[in-house]
N, C-alpha and C positions, 0 to 999 in steps of 0.2 A: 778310231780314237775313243770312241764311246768303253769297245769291251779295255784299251789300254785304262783307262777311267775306272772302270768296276775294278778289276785286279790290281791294282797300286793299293787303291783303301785295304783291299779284303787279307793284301801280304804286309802290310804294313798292322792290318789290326793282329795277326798271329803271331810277326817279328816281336809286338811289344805284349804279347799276352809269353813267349817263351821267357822274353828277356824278362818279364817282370816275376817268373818262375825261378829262374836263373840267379836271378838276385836275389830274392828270398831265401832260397836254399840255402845259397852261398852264404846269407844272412846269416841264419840260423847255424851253420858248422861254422860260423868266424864266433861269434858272439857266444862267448861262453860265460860270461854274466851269471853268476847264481842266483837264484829267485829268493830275496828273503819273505819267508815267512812271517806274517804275524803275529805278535809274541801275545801268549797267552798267557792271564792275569790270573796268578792261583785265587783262588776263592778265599773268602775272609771266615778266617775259624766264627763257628757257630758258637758262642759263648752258654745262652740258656737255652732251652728244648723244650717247650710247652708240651703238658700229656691232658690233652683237650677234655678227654672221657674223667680224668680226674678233676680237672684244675676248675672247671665249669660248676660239677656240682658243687664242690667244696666255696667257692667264690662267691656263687650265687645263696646257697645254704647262710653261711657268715652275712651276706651282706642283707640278705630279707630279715634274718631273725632282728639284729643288730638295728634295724629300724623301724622294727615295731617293739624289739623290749625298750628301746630310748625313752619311747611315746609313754613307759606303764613305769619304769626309773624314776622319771623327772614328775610322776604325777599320785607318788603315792599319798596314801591315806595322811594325813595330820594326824600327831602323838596328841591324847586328852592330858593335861597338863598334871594328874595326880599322878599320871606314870613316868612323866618327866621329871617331875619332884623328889620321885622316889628314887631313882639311880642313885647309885653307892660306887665312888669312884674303887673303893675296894675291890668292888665285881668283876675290875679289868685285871688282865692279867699284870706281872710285874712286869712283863718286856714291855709293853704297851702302855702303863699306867704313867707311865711320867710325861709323857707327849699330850698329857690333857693341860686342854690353853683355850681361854675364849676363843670367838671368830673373828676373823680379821679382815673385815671387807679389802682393805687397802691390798693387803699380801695376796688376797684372793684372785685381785682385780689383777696383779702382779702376773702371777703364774700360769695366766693365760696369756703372756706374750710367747714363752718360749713354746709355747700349745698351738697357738695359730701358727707363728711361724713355720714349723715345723711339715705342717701339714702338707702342703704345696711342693714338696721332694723332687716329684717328678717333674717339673718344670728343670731344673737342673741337669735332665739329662740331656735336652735341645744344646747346651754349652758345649756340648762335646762330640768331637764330630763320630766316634767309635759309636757310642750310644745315643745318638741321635737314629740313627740308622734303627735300632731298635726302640725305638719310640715306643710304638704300640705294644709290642710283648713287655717292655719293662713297664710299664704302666698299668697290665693286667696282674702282674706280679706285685703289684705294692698294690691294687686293690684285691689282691689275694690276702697278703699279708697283713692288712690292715682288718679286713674281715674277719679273720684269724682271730684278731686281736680284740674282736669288737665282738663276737661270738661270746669268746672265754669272761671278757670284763660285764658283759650284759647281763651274760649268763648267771654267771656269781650273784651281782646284785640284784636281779630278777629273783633269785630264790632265797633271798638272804634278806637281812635286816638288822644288819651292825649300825648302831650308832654311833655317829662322827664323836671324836674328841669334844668336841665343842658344846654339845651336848651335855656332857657332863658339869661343865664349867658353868659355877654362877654368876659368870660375871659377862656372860653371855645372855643377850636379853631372851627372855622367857618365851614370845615369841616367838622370835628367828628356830632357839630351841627344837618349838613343837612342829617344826615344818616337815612333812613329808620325806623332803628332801633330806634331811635327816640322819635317815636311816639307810644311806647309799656308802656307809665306809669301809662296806668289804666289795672289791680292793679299790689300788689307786690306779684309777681310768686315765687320766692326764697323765697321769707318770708311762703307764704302760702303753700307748697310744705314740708319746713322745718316742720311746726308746724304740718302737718298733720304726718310725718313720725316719730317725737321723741314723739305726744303725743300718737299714734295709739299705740306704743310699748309700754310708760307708761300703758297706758284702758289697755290692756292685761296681761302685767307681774300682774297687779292689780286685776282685775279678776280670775287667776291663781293661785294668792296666795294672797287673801284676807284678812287675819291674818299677813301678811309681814311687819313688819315698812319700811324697803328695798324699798316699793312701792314709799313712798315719794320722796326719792331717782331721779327715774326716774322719776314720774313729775318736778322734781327741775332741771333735767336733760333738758328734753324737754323745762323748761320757758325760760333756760339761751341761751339755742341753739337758737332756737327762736327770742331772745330779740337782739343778736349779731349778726344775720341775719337783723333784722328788722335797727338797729343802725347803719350798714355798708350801706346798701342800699342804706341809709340817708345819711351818711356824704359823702356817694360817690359822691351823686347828681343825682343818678338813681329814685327816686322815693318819691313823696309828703306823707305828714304824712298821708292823706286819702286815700293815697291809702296803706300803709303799714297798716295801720289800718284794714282795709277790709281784706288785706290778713292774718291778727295775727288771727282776729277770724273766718275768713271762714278756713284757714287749721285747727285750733284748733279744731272747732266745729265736724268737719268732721271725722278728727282723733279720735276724742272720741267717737262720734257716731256711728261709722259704727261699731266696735266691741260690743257697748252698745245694739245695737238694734237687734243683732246676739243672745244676750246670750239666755240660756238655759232658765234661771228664771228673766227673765226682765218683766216678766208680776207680778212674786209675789213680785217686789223692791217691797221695806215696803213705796218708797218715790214717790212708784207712783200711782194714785189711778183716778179707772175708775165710773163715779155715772151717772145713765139716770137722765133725766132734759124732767120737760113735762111743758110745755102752751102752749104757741101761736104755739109753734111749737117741737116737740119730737126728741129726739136725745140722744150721751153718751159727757159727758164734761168728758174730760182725762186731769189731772194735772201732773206735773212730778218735782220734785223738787228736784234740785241741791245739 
């Protein structure tokens, strides 16, 4: 009874090791079930393209200068008052001369709202869930740009010594006049500052979402900023129409640019086209149109 005992189990364990072979198989040639695969999610176009070896120096260069010429701008010498006295509003040119108007603390006080506001752009890209994702690159790109901007406006008044509008005007107290500060009216920094930071955001919401009517929007956005910066300057008596001029299109230029020249596919714009040119001398003529 014992060896009938051992042999039951031992054909009973092989009976159900075949059968469960048996069904398997059979499993497998019945069940013809296709295996889906999972669906793989094309990757999200790469909009701008950082060029580290460039974008560093240039970044870094702008934003060092930029604050330390502030500190030498906002602290020049005091004019001695016989040389204040003596300006001849004649001396200014005709495009310029008529924009001579006392100072207007009120208007002054004015055209720093649309100044600060402005500033803070990149916060508006977190709104959006395409450029949120690029947070950090957009954010190095408007402190590109803004560097840019602060370089060139620095620069100017760093080496220059135009006397504001106001200046001239005697109905401007004697004073205020003689201030240092003064002597900061080549060009307009608030104006060029502005333009660079409400059009930089427009290029980008616009690139972002190219099919947008929305886009307009925030050009119209940036003109008016812009325009109300440039008009307050003016009627404050801070700044001659050439020089708010200077600063409408150096910030504009800048703010559009530095994200245009970033993009991904800025070589296949349909509106910009590169053709070699040979005679007297060989080379590529590059056109780019607006």
């Amino acid at each position: 009874m014992k060896k009938v005992y051992v042999v039951i189990p031992a054909f009973l364990f092989v009976f159900a090791s075949v059968c469960a072979q048996n069904d398997s198989a059979s499993l497998r040639s019945v069940d013809t079930t296709p295996i889906l695969q999972p669906e793989i999610k094309a990757k999200p176009r790469e909009v701008y393209k950082l060029n580290l070896g460039a974008d560093i120096p240039v970044t870094a260069t702008g934003t060092i200068w930029s604050l330390y010429a502030f500190t030498k701008i906002y602290n020049k010498d005091a004019s001695n008052e016989e040389t204040i006295l003596a300006l001849n509003k004649s001396d200014v040119n005709r495009f310029d001369r008529w924009a001579i108007k006392p100072y207007s603390k009120r208007i002054d006080d004015i055209s720093y709202i649309p100044f600060y506001a402005s500033m803070p752009m990149p916060v508006f890209f977190l709104f959006d869930n395409k450029m949120r994702k690029d947070f950090a690159k957009l954010s190095f790109l408007y402190l590109e740009a803004m560097s840019v901007t602060g370089l060139l406006y620095t620069g100017s008044t760093y080496f220059t010594n135009r006397y504001r509008p106001y200046v001239y005007s005697e109905e401007t107290d004697l004073d205020y006049r003689t201030r240092g500060g003064g002597k900061n009216s080549f060009y307009a920094g608030h104006v060029a500052l502005v333009a660079t930071s409400t059009f930089f955001m427009a290029q980008v919401y616009a690139d972002y979402h190219p099919e947008s009517k929305i886009k307009w929007v925030f050009y119209g956005i940036a003109t008016a900023a812009t325009g109300a910066t440039a008009y307050l300057r003016h009627a404050g008596g801070l700044h001659f129409p050439s020089d708010i001029l200077l600063g409408v299109v150096q910030g504009t230029v800048t703010g559009l640019l530095v994200p245009r020249i970033h993009r991904t596919k800025w070589i296949k714009n349909p509106n910009l086209s590169i053709m070699p040119f040979m005679g007297q001398s060989n080379g590529l003529a590059v056109r780019y149109k607006l």
